[in-house]
N, C-alpha and C positions, 0 to 999 in steps of 0.2 A: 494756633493749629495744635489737635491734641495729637497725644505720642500715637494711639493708632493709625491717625492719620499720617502721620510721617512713616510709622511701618507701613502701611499699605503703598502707599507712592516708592520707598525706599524696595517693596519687593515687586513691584510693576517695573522701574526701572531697571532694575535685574533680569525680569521678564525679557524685556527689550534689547539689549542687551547681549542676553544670551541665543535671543532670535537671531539679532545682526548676525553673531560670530558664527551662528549656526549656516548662515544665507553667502555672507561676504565669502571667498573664493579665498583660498590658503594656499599660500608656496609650498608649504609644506606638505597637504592633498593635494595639489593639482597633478596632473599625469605629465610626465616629462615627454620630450618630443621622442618619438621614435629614430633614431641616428641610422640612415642608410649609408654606409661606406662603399664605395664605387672605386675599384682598384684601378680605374681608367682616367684617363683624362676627357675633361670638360669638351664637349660637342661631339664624342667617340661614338659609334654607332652604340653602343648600351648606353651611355648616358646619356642619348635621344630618348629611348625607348623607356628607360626609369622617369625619367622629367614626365613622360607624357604621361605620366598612372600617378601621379607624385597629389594630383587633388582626389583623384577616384580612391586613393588610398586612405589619406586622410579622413574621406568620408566613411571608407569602408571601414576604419579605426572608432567610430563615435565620433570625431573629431578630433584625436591626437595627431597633433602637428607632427608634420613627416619632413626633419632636416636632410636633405642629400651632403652628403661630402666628399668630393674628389679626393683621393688620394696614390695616384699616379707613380708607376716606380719598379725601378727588378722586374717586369715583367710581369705586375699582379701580388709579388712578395710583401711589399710596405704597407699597403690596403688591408692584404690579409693577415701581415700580422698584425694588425690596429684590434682586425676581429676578434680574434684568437687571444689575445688577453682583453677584451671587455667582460663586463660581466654576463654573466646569464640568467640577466633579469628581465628579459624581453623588449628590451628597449634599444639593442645595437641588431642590426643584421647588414648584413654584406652581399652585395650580384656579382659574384664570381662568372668567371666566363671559361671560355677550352683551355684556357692557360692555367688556369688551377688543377685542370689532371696533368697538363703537359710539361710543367715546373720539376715535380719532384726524376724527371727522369733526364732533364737538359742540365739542372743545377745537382752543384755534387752533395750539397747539404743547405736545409731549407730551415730554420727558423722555427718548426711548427709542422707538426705530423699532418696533411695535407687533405686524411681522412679522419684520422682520431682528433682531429684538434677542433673540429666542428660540429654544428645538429644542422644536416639537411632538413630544407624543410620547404621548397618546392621548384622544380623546373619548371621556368616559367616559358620559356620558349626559345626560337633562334631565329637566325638568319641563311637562307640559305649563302652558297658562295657561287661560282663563275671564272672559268679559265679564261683569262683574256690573252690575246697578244697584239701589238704592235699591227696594227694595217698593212703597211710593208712586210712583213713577215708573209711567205707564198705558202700559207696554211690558212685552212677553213675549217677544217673540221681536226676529229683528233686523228683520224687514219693518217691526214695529210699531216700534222705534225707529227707524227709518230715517225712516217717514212725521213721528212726533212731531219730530224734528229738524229737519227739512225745515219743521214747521210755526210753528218757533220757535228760527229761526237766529240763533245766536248768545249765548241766552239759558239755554242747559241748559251744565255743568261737568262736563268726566271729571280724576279725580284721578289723578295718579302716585306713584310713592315718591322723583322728587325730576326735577329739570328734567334731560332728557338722558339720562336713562335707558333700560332695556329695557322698561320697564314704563311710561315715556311714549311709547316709540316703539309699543309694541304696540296703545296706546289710540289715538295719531295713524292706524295704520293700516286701524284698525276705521272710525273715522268719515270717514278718507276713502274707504275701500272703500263707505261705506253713502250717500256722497255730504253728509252736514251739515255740519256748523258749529257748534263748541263751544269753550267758551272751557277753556284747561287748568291745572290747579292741582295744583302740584309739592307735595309735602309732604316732611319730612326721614326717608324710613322707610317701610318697609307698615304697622307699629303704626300711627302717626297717620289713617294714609289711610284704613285699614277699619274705627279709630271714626266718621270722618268721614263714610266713606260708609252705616255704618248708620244714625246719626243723624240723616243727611239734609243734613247742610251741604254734601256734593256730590251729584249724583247718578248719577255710573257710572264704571267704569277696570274695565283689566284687570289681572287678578292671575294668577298659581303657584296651581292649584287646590289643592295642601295647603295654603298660608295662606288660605282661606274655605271648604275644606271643612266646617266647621262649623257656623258663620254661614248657609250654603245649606242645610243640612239643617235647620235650627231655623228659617229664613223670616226673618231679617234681612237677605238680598242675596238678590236674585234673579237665577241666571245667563238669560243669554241666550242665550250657546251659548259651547260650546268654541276657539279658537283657532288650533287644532293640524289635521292630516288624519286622525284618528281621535277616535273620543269614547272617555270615559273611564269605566273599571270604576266605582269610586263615584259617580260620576252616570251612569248608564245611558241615562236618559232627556231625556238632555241635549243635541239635537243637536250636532254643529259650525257653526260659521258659514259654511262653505263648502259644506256641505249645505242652506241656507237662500238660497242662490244667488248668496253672495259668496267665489267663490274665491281670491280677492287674500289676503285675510286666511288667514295660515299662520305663524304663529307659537310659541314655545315659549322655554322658560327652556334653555339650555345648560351644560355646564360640562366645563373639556379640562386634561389636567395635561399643565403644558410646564415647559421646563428652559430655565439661560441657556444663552444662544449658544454654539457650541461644543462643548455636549454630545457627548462622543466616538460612535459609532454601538454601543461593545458598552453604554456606560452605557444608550441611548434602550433598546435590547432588555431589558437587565434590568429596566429601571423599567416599560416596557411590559409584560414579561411577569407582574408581581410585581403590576401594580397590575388586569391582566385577573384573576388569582388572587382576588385578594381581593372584587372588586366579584363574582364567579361565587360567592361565597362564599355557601352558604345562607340563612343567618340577614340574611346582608347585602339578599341577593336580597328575602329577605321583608321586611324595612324599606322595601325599592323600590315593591313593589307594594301595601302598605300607605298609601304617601303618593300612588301613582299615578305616580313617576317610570318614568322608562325607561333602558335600558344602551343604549349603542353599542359600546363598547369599540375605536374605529378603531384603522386602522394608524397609526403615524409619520404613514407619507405620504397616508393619505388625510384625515388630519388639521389636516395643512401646506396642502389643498385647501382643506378646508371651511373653516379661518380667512378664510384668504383672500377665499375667496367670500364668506360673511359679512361680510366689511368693505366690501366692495365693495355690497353690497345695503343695508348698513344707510346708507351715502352717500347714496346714491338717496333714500332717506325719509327721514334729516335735511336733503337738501337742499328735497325737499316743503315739509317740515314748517317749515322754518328755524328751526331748533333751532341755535344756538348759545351758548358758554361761553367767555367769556375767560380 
């Protein structure tokens, strides 16, 4: 074999070679999975709703892997601070819920500036909620609960899923809109709360009408009315509470995916555009209207608003209510 011949083979095999490494797939290039942090716990109504967008997302990524991660805790604190020091490389964001405006005003000191510490970067939608009570309870509407309260102040209990919550401040806003006086009884969870209230050991709170949809159709809770400024498709017949002539009462379950600080502005577009994709997803859509949630899908910035405002109203009623957490 002459030396030509051995350099030409010798520079074909370099060819080759340099194809492979060019073609073969690198740990070093591949794209890391997207890290969703879920301040909630595992089967919670948002970590229904995230799970169910969890492949339309990925799709709507190119194909970056989308890990969820539960992180449970303080009330949404541990989740968010996980956010709050990742990087701001596009690859962690967090589904915060009402409890990320309503923290900085129940807890005396947070870990983490609650608006500067984050890049909103879109409301993706909610849940509406639903006043329920006890069946035994001689209320049907809110008139009627409003008189029975009035008639025995102090004496009747609305439950929450835990002190300081969205779900105590929803029920503090009910009975102060209806003008009574009740005593409130935190539980650790909606599980406890809504044996609690079927069984009778409390008798009223509001809840997420997917968690007592069922319960209200089979006559174990009785709603009272809706929460929200529309009623909702699986209870038709249900008015709202503001249709019953307390307009104050306007509430709902929230949830907004934000990034840490810094988030550069083409990451917030991608993740905004990717994460609209996935939630407009068909099949996703139909999960929505099955459980009765609703999409917003905001901008960045009108998202950066609504936080805001939100904290600012939910102050207002924990300073009412004097709800505090040390």
């Amino acid at each position: 074999m002459t030396p030509s011949t051995l350099a030409r083979r010798g520079l074909l095999s370099l060819a080759v070679a340099a194809l492979a490494t060019a073609l073969a797939p690198s740990a070093a290039t591949a794209a890391p999975p997207l890290r969703v942090i879920l301040p909630v716990s595992a089967g919670s109504g948002v970590d229904v709703i995230v799970r169910s967008a969890q492949v339309a997302l990925t799709k709507a990524l190119d194909g970056q892997a989308v890990v969820i991660e539960n992180m449970p805790g303080a009330g949404g604190i541990t989740g968010t601070q996980a956010l709050v020091k990742a990087a701001p490389d596009g690859n962690t964001i967090a589904i915060v819920s009402n409890n990320h405006s309503v923290n900085p005003s129940v807890f005396k000191k947070l870990p983490y500036d609650s608006l500067g510490d984050i890049t909103p970067i879109t409301v993706i939608g909610g849940s509406p909620f639903v006043f329920v009570v006890n069946p035994k309870l001689p209320a049907t509407n809110a008139k009627e609960l409003q008189a029975l309260l009035k008639s025995k102040p102090g004496e009747l209990n609305f439950a929450s899923s835990g002190n300081g919550t969205i779900i105590h401040l929803a029920g503090e806003m009910m009975i102060e809109a209806v003008g009574g006086n009740a005593r409130h009884i935190p539980y650790k969870g909606m599980g406890p709360m809504i044996t609690d209230l079927m069984g009778g050991q409390v008798e009223m709170g509001a809840s997420a009408v997917a968690a007592v949809q069922g319960q209200i159709k089979q006559g174990s809770l009785r709603p009272i009315g809706v929460m929200g400024k529309q009623r909702v498709k699986s209870l038709p017949d249900v008015p709202t509470i503001a249709e019953q002539g307390f307009p104050d009462v306007d509430v709902a379950g929230w949830f907004a995916a934000v990034g840490p600080k810094g988030l550069p502005p083409a990451q917030v577009k991608r993740l905004h555009d990717a994460l609209v994709a996935a939630f407009n997803d068909p099949e996703v859509k139909a999960g929505f209207a099955q459980r009765d949630d609703f999409l917003i899908l905001d901008t960045p910035e009108h998202s950066a608003q609504f936080l805001k405002s939100e904290q600012e109203r939910y102050a207002r009623l924990v300073e009412k209510a004097k709800v505090a957490i040390n």
